[in-house]
VOLUM-68910 format. One line per 5 residues: number of its first residue (from 1); their letters; for each residue x, y, z of C-alpha. Coordinates in steps of 0.05 Angstrom, whole numbers, always signed. Example, Ala and Ser with C-alpha at 12.3 -4.5 7.8 and 13.67 -1.06 7.14 Angstrom:
residues 2
1 = AS = +246/-90/+156 | +273/-21/+143
***
This chain:
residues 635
1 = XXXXX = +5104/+1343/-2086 | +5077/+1263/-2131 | +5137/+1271/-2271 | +5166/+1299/-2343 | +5161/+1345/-2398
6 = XXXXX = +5153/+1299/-2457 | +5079/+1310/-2488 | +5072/+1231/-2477 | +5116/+1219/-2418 | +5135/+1147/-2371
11 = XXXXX = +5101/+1162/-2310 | +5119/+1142/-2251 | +5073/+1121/-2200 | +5068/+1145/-2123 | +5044/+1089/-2080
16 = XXXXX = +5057/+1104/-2010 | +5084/+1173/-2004 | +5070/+1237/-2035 | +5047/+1274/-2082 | +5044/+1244/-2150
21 = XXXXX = +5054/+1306/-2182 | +5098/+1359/-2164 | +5172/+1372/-2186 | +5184/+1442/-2166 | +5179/+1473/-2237
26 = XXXXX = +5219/+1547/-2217 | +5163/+1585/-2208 | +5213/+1645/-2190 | +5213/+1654/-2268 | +5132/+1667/-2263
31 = XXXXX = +5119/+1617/-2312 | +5055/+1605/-2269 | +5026/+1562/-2328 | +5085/+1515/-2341 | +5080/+1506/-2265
36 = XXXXX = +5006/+1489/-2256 | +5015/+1448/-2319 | +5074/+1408/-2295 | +5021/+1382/-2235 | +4961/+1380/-2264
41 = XXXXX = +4996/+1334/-2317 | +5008/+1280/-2258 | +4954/+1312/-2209 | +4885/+1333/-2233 | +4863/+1343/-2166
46 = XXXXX = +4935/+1386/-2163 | +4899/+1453/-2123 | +4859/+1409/-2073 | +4919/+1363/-2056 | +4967/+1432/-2051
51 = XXXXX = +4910/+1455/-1999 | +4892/+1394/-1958 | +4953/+1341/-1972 | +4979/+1320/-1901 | +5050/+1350/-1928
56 = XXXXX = +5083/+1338/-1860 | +5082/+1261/-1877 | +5090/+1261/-1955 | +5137/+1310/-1987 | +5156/+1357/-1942
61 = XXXXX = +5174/+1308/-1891 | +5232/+1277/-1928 | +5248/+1347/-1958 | +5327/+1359/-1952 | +5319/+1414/-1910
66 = XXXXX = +5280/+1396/-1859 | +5329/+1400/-1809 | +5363/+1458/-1827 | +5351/+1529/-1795 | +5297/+1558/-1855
71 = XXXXX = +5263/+1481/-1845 | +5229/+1453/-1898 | +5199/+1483/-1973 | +5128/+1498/-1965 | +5119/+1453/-2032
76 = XXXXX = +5046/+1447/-2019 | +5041/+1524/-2013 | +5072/+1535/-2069 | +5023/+1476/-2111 | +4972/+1514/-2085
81 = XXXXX = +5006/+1583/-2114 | +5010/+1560/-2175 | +4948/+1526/-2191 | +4905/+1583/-2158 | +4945/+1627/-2201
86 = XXXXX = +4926/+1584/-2260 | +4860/+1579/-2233 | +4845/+1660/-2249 | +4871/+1653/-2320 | +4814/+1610/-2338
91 = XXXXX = +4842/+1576/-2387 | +4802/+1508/-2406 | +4839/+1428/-2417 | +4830/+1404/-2477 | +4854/+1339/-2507
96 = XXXXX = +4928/+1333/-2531 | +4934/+1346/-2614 | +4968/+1280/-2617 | +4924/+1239/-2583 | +4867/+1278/-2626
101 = XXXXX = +4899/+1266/-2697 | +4904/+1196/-2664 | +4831/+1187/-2646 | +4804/+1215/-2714 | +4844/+1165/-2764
106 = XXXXX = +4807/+1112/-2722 | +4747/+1139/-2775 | +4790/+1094/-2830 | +4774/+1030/-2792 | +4712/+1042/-2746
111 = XXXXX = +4688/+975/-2715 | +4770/+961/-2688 | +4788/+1045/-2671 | +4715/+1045/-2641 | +4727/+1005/-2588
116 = XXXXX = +4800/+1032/-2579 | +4774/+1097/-2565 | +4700/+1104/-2560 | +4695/+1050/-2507 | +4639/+1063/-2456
121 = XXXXX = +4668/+1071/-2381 | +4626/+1073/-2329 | +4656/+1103/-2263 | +4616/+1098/-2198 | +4609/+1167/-2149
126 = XXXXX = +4647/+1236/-2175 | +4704/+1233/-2122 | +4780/+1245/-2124 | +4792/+1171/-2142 | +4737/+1176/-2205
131 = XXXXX = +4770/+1242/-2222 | +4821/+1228/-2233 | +4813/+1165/-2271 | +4760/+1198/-2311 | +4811/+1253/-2329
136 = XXXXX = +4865/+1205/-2351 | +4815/+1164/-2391 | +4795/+1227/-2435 | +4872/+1255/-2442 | +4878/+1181/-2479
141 = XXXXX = +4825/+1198/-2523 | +4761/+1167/-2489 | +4712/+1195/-2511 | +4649/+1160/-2475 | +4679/+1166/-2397
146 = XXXXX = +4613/+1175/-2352 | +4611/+1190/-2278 | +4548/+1166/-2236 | +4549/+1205/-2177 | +4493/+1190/-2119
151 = XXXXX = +4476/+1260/-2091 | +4462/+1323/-2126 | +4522/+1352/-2121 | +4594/+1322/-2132 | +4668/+1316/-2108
156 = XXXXX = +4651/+1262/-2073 | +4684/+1274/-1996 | +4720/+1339/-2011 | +4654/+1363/-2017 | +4609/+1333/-1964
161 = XXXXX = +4659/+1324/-1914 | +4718/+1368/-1920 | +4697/+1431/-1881 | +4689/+1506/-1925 | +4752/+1530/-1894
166 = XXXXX = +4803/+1475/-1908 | +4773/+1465/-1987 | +4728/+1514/-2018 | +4677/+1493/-2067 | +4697/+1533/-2121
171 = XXXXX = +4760/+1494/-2120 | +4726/+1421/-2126 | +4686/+1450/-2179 | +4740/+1484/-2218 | +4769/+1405/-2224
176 = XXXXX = +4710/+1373/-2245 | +4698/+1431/-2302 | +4769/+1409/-2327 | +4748/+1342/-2324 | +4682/+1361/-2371
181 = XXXXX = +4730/+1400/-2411 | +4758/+1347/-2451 | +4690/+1314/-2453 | +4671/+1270/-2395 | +4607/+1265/-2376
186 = XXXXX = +4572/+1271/-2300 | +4506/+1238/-2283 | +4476/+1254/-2208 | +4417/+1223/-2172 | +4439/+1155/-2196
191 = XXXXX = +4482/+1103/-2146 | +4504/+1036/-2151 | +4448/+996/-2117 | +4410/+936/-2127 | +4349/+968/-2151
196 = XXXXX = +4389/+1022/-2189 | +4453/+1012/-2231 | +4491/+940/-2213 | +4549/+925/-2244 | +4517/+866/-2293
201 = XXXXX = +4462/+926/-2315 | +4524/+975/-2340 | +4562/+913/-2373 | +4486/+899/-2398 | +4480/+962/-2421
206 = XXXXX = +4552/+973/-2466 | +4601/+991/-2410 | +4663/+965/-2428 | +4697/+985/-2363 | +4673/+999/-2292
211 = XXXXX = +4713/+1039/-2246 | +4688/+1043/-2168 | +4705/+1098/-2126 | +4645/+1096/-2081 | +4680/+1111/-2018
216 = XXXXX = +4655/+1078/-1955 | +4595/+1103/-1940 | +4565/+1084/-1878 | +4593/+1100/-1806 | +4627/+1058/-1757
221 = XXXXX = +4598/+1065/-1684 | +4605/+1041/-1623 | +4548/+1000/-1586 | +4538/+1052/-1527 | +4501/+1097/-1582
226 = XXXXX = +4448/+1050/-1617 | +4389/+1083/-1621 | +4413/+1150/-1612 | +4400/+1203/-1669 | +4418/+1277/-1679
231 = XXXXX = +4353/+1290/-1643 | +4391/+1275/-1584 | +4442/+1310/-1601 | +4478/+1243/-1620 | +4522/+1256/-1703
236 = XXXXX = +4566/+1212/-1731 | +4610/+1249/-1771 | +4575/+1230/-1840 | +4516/+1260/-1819 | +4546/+1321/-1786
241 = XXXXX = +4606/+1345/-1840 | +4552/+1340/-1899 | +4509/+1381/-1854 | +4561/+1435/-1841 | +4584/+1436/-1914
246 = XXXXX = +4512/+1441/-1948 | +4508/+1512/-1903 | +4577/+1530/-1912 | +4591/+1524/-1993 | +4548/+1563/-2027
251 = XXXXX = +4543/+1535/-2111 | +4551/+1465/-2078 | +4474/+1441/-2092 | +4418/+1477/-2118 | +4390/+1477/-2059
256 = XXXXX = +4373/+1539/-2016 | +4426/+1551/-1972 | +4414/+1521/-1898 | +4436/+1564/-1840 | +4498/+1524/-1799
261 = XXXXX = +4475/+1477/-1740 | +4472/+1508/-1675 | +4514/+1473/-1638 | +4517/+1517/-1561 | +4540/+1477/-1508
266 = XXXXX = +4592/+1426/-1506 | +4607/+1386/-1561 | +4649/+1315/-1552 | +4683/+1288/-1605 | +4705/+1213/-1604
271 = XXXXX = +4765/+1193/-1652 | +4836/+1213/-1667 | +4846/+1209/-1748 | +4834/+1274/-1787 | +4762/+1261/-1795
276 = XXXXX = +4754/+1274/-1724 | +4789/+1339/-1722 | +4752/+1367/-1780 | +4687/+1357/-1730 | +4723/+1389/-1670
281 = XXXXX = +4744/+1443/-1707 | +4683/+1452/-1753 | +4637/+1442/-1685 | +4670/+1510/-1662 | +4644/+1547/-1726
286 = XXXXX = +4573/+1520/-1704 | +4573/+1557/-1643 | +4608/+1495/-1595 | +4628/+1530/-1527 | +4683/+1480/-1514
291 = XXXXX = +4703/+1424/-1560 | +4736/+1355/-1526 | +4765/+1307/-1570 | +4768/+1247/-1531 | +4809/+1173/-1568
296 = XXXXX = +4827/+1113/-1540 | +4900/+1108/-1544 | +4958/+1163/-1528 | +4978/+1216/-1570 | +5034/+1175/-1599
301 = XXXXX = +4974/+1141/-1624 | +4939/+1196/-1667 | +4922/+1164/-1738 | +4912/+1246/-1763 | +4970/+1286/-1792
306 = XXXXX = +5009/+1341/-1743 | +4974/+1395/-1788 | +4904/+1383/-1769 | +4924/+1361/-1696 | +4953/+1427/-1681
311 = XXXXX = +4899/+1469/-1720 | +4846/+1443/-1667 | +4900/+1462/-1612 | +4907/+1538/-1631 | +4825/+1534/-1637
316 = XXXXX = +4831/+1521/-1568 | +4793/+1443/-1578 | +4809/+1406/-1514 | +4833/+1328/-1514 | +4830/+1272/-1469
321 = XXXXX = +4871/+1203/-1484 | +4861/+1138/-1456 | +4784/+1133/-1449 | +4733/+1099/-1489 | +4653/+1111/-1480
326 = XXXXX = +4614/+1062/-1439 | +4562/+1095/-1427 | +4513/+1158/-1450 | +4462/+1192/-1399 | +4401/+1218/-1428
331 = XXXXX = +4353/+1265/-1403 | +4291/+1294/-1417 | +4315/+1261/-1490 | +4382/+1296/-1490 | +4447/+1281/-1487
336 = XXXXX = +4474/+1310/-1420 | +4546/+1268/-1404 | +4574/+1206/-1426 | +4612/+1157/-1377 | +4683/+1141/-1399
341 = XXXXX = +4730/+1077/-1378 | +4813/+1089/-1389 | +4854/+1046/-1435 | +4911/+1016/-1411 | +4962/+986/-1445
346 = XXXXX = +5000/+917/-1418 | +5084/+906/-1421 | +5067/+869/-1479 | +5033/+920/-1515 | +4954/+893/-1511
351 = XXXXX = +4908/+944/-1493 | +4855/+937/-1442 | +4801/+981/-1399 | +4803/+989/-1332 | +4743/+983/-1303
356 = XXXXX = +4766/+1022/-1241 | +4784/+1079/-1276 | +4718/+1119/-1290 | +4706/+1189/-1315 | +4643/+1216/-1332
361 = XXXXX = +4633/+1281/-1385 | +4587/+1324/-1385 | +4568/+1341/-1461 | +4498/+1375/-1501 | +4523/+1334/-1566
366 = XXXXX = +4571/+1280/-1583 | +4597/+1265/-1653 | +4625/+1197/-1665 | +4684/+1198/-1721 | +4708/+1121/-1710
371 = XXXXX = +4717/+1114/-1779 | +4675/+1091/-1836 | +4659/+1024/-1869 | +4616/+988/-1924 | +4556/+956/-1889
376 = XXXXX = +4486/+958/-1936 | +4475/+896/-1980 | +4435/+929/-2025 | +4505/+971/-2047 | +4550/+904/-2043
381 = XXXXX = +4501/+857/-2075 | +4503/+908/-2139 | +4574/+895/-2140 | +4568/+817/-2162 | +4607/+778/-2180
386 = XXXXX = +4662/+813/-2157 | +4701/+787/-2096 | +4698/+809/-2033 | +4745/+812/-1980 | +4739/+800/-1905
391 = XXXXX = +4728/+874/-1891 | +4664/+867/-1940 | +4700/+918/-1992 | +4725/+887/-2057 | +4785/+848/-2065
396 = XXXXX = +4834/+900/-2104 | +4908/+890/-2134 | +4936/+946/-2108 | +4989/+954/-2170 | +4939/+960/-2226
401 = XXXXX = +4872/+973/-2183 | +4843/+910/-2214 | +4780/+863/-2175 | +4769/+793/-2191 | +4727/+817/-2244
406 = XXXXX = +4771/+835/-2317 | +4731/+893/-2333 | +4713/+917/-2265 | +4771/+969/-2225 | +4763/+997/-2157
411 = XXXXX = +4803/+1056/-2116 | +4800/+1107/-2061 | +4769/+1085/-1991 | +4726/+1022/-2023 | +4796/+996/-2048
416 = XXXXX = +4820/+997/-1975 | +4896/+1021/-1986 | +4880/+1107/-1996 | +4875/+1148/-1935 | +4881/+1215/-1969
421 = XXXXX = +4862/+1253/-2025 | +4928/+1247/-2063 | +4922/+1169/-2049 | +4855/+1171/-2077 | +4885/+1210/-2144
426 = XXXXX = +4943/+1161/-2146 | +4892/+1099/-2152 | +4849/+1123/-2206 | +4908/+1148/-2245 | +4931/+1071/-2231
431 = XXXXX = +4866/+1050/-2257 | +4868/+1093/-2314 | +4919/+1061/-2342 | +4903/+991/-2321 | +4829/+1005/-2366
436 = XXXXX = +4869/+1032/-2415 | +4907/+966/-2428 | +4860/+923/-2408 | +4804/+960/-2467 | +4868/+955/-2520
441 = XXXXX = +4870/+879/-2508 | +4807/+866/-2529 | +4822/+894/-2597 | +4885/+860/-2599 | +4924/+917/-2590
446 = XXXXX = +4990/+912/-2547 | +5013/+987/-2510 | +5067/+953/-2466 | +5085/+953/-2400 | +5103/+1021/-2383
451 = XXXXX = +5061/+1069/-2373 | +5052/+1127/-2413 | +4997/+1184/-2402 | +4995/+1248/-2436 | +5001/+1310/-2403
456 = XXXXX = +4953/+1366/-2381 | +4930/+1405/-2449 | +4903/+1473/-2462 | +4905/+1518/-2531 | +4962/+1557/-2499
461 = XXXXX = +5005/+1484/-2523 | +4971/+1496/-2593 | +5006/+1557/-2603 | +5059/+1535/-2654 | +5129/+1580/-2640
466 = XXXXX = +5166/+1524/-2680 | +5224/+1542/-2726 | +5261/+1508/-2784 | +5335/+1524/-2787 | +5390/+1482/-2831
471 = XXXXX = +5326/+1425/-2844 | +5317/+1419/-2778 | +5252/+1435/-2736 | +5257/+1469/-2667 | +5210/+1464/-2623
476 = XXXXX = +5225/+1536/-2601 | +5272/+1577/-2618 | +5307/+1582/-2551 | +5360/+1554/-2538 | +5432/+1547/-2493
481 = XXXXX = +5493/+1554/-2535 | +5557/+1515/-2518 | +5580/+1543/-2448 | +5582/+1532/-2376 | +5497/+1521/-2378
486 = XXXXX = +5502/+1459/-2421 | +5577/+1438/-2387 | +5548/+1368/-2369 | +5493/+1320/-2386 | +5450/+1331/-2324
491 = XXXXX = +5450/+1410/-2336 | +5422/+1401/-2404 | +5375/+1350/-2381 | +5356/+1405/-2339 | +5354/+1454/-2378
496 = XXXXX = +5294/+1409/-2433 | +5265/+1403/-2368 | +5253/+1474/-2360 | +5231/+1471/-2435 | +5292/+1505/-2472
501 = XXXXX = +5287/+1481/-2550 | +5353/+1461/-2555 | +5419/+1460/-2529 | +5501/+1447/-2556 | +5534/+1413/-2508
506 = XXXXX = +5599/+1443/-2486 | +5651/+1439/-2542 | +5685/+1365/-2532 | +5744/+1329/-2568 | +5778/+1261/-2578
511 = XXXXX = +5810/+1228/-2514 | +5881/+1246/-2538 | +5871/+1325/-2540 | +5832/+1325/-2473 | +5842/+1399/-2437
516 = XXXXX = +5844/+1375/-2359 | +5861/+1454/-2335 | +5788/+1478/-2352 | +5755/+1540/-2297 | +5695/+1581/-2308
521 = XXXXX = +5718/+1639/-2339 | +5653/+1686/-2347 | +5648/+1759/-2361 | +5596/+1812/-2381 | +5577/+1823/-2444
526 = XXXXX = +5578/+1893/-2477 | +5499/+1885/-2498 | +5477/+1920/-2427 | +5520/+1976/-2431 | +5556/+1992/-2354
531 = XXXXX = +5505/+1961/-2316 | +5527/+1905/-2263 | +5483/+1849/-2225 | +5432/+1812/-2251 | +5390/+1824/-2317
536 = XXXXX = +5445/+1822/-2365 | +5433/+1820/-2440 | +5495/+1769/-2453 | +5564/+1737/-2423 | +5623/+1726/-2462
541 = XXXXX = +5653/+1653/-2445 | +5722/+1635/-2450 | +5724/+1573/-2411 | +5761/+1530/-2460 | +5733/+1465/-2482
546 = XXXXX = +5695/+1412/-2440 | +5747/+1366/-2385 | +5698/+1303/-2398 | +5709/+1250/-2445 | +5684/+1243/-2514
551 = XXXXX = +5648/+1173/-2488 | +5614/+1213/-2434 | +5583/+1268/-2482 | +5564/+1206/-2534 | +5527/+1167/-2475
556 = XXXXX = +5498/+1230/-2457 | +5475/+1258/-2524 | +5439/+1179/-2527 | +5406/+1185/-2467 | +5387/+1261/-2488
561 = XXXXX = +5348/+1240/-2553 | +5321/+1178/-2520 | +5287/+1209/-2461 | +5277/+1284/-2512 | +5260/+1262/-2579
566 = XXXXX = +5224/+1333/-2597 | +5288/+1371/-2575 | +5346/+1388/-2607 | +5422/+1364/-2591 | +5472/+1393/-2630
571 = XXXXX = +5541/+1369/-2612 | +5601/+1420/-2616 | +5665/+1379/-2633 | +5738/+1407/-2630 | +5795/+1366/-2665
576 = XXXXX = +5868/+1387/-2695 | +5881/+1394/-2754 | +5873/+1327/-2790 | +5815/+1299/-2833 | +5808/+1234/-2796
581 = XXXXX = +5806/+1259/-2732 | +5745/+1307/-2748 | +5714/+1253/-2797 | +5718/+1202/-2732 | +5677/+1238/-2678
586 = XXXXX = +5633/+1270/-2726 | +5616/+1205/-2733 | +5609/+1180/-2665 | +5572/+1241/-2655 | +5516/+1220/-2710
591 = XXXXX = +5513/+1152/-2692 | +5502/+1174/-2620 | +5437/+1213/-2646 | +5466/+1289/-2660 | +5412/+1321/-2694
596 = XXXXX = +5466/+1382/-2721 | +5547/+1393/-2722 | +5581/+1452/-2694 | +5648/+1454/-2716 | +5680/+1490/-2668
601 = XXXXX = +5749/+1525/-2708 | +5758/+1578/-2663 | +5813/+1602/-2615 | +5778/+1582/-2549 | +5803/+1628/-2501
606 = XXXXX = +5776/+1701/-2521 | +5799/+1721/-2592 | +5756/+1663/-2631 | +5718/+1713/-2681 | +5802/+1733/-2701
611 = XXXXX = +5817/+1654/-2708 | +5760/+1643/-2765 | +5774/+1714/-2794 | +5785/+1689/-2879 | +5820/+1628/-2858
616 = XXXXX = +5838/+1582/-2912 | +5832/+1528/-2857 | +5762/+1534/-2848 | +5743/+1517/-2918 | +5784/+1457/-2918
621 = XXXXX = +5751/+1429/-2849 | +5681/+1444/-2882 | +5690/+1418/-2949 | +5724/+1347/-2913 | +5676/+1342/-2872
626 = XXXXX = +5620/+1308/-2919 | +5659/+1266/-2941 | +5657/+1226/-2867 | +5582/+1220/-2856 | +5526/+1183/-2867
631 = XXXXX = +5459/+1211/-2865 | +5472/+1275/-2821 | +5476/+1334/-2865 | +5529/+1391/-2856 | +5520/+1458/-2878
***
């Protein structure tokens, strides 16, 4: 599921699809930290998209083995694995050394580093969207990020509306305390209103940056239920999922725990997106008899992923398509049916209802999930002067999250493209960035056009296993040694990826001594004694050299060190024996960006350690070798 392994890395941002932050690090080696840290670095809401992600429709969906026999990898099972996993060790974020060392020379020159990274940014209700931009913010070294959240408790929907069962508590507050682990700050019981905080009061009052992830917070409904309230029996879904999750997730609020709605009798629920079938399904938990979802189109017409349709299936919910309420029937001041019409739909594809289709329903509470919209003035009149659209949300780029305002960025549901969490992630991680840049311009200082965020930090990265060997520093002392593991560019690319220190590419010579009869020949070593199968100590290789060209290992060695810097290349060269064609590619291999030679003067097919036994030859290679090179040292 929605990038790399550098400790400042390009990142590449998920728009429409997935998630924005998985890249199935092998967690068959249990490295159940590199793992959680590989998505948290491009996810900080990583363990409540691996739980509630519509995977059907994002990764899995275009997963490569979807149509075969085993079907698809369970990618957001294994997200949520790992992070749950990393979850128990309780290990806190902290903010990257770099970035750190960065921040604290901005001491030498206070009034410009000030505002480059002690910028006020105010962010508007503690959702996924404000999150995650809040979390991005403070890995750049923001150290005044500050989340106004409206109720008393935060998460924003995963909270109120996202039933116990799907999304656990614990889990949306295990994100936030990341968030407040590298320093940003949460406010509740404070909203953007006009007689509260407005967007001119925060710019008034030092905010540099304003970030709105307010959601949409009022409920669309239909006319046949004006004037109907839950003391009819009549929810829309933002009254009823708050309702259900204040009783269900104990820590949420400090409030004393309410018992669950009793819901006996039978419950209607109108819509077809996934709202709709978290109230179907969380109306059962309240003590709902029978559950009917009822929508207005077909089935091919559902708006909520397969996963939550079928859920509500094996709960045994009931649906009904084609039929839209005209009509509730009250008595004794409940709800006892409502009066459907059927949809039809023309040749041409235009929907109408047929008034001479009728059915009538007979329900004890109906809960209206049609959606949600922004509709109180007192909410959009604290968000002048930005521009609105038509839909009364404001008008957002959808590339950089930006309004018509410089210093004011919107995403999630108010920015009208998200319709899921990871969505939601995606556009403050967008926004991030876009703040980022936009707070660097007003110093005059230029970052560039790509985007670059650092990664998810924790002391565990502190711990220094560096070693210095020949002048050079290795990130780790692991490495792969020249052999079928490193026998092509995109295997040692791989193989950084998977965070090996360094690698020597498979021995390689000049185009005129190319070996073009090369097969893996790969046997046992003797450190394991007789055992066979996996676990052994060590292989002996006798492959013979590499079949690619030297211009192929050059190219790759550049695109190595460009994409790598911290690792280690060292390039293993073969020549005959004559000075100038050793002096040659140990030259193209240094200009390519070699960080170490290895002269490779053995027999290559099994009885090396006899060809470099006292041989006079081997002095002479080693003391000509100098004598071609520039700045790369050979010892």
């Amino acid at each position: 599921m929605e990038r790399l392994l550098s400790e400042e890395k390009d990142v590449k941002f998920a728009q429409n699809t997935g998630e924005p932050g998985w890249h199935g690090y092998p967690l068959s080696y249990n490295n159940y930290y590199g793992a959680a840290r590989q998505i948290l670095s491009d996810n900080p809401l990583g363990l409540t998209c691996g739980m509630i992600c519509p995977t059907s429709d994002l990764c899995v969906g275009s997963c490569n083995l979807q149509a075969t026999e085993e079907g698809a990898i369970n990618i957001g099972g294994l997200q949520q694995f790992a992070c749950e996993v990393f979850k128990k060790m309780n290990i806190r974020q902290i903010v990257s050394k770099e970035v750190r060392e960065s921040r604290n020379k901005s001491h030498e020159e206070p009034i410009a580093m000030l505002g480059k990274f002690h910028s006020q940014n105010s962010l508007q209700r503690c959702g996924p969207a404000s999150i995650s931009c809040a979390s991005f913010l403070a890995r750049l070294g923001y150290t005044n990020v500050t989340i106004y959240e409206k109720r008393d408790y935060v998460g924003g929907l995963s909270s109120s509306e996202i039933p116990q069962f799907r999304l656990p508590y614990d889990v949306v507050d295990f994100e936030i305390q990341l968030a407040r682990d590298i320093g940003v700050k949460i406010v509740t019981g404070r909203s953007l209103h006009k007689n509260d905080l407005t967007l001119e009061k925060l710019k008034a009052d030092g905010a540099k940056a304003v970030f709105l992830g307010i959601g949409m917070p009022d409920p669309k409904k239909v006319d046949v239920f004006d004037g109907l309230t839950q003391s009819h029996g009549f929810y829309t879904s933002k009254d009823f999922l708050p309702i259900i999750a204040a009783a269900s997730k104990p820590g949420m609020c400090g409030c004393s725990r309410t018992p669950l709605p009793s819901m006996k009798g039978r419950v209607i629920v109108l819509g077809a997106g996934d709202t709709a079938f978290d109230c179907a399904t969380s109306a059962l938990r309240a003590g709902a008899s029978r559950v009917t979802v009822v929508f207005r189109k077909g089935f091919t017409g559902i708006r909520a992923v397969p996963e939550e349709m079928e859920a509500a299936r094996e709960e045994k919910c009931e649906f009904m398509p084609f039929c839209t309420p005209k009509a509730v029937n009250i008595k004794d001041g409940k709800i006892v049916s409502v009066q459907f019409v059927k949809t039809e739909q023309d040749l041409s594809g235009n929907w109408y209802e047929d008034e001479e289709q009728m059915i009538t329903l007979k329900a004890d509470y109906v809960i209206s999930a049609f959606g949600s919209t922004l509709l109180d003035e007192d909410v959009i009149s604290a968000m002048s002067p930005v521009k609105m659209n038509k839909w009364g949300a404001p008008e957002v780029d959808r590339t950089t999250q930006t309004t018509s305002v410089p210093w004011v960025f919107a995403g999630g549901d108010v920015a009208g493209v998200a319709e899921t969490t990871v969505e939601s992630v995606n556009d403050g991680k967008l926004a991030a960035w876009s703040i980022h840049r936009y707070i660097q311009s007003l110093h005059g200082n230029d970052v560039g056009t790509t985007p670059k965020l650092p990664m998810f930090y924790s002391p565990i990265d502190e711990v220094d296993i560096s070693v210095e060997m020949c002048g050079v520093k290795f990130e780790n002392p692991f490495g792969l040694a020249s052999a079928p593991p490193t026998t092509s560019g995109p295997m040692c690319r791989r193989a950084f990826e998977q965070g090996w220190g360094f690698i020597l590419t498979k021995t390689f010579g000049l185009d005129k001594d190319l070996v073009t009869n090369v097969s893996p020949r790969i046997v046992r070593g003797s450190t394991s004694g007789p055992i066979y199968g996996p676990n052994q100590g060590s292989f002996l290789n006798i492959e013979l050299i590499s079949e690619k060209s030297a211009a192929y290992w050059l190219q790759c060695i550049k695109e190595l060190k460009h994409d790598f810097p911290t690792k280690i290349v060292i390039a293993s060269i073969m020549c005959t024996y004559n000075k100038e064609d050793w002096v040659l590619l140990a030259k193209q291999c240094e200009d390519a960006g070699a960080d170490i030679l290895e002269l490779n003067l053995s027999c290559p097919h099994g009885m090396g350690e006899k060809g470099t036994r006292d041989n006079p030859q081997l002095y002479e290679y080693n003391r000509q070798m100098p004598d071609g090179l520039g700045t790369l040292e050979v010892r």
